[in-house]
C-alpha positions as CSV (number, residue, x, y, z in Angstrom):
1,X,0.5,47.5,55.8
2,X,-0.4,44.6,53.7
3,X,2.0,42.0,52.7
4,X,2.8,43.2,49.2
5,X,4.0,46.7,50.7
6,X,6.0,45.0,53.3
7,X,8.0,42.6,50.9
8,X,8.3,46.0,48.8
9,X,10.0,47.9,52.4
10,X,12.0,44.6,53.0
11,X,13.4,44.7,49.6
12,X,14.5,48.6,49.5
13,X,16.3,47.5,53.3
14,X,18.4,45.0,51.2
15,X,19.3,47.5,48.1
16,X,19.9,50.3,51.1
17,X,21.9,47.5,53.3
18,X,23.4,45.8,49.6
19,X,25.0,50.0,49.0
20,X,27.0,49.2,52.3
21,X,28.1,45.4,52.0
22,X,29.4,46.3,48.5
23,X,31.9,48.3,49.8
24,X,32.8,45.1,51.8
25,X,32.0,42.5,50.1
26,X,31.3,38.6,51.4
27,X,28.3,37.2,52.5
28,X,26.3,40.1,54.1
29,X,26.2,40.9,50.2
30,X,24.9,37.8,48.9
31,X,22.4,37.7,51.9
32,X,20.8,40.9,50.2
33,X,21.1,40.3,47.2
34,X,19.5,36.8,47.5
35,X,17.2,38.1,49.7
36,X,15.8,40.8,46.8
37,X,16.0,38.2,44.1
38,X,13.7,35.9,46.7
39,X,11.0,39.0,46.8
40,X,11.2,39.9,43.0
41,X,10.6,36.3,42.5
42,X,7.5,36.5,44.6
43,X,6.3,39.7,43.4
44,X,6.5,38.9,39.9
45,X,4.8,35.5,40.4
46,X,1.8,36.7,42.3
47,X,1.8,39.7,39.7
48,X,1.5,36.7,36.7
49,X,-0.5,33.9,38.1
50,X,-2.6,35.4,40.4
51,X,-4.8,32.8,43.2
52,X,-6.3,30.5,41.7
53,X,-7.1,26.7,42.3
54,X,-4.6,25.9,38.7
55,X,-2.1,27.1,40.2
56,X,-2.5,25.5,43.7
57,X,1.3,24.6,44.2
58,X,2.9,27.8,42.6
59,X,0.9,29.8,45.3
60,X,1.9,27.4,48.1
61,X,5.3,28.0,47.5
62,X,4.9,31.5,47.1
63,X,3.4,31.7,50.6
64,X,6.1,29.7,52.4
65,X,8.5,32.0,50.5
66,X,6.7,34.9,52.0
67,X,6.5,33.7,55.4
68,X,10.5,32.8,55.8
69,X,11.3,36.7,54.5
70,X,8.8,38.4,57.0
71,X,10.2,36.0,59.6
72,X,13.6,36.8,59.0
73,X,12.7,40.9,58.7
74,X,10.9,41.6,61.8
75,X,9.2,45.4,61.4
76,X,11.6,46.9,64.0
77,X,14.7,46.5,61.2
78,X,13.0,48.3,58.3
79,X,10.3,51.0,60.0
80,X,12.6,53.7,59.2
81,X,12.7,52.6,55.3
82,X,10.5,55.0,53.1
């Protein structure tokens, strides 16, 4: 699974885990909700600028972005997502 399909798992957890917190409210909600504004965010951005040297910084940022949501979404909390 490359990393563009996990962010894409990881973000269907948070709408599926964002169905539940609704119903309670509080911070488990904005957790999701940030957390799939966070991965839209990155998709869109690698979908627009691509990797490429002009962009140097964007694409840092990107990556640290990545690497904090896989970190905090190890695969054992989202296998059973479709």
């Amino acid at each position: 699974m490359n990393t563009t399909e996990k962010l894409k798992k990881i973000r269907s957890r948070c709408i599926e885990l964002l169905t539940i917190a609704e119903k309670r409210a509080g911070a488990a909600e904005a957790g999701w909700k940030s957390t799939i504004a966070a991965i839209d965010g990155v998709l869109a951005t690698q979908h627009e600028l691509g990797v490429t040297q002009t962009v140097a910084n964007a694409v840092d940022h990107i990556n640290v972005t990545i690497t904090s949501i896989l970190a905090a979404w190890p695969e054992e909390m989202f296998n059973d997502v479709a």
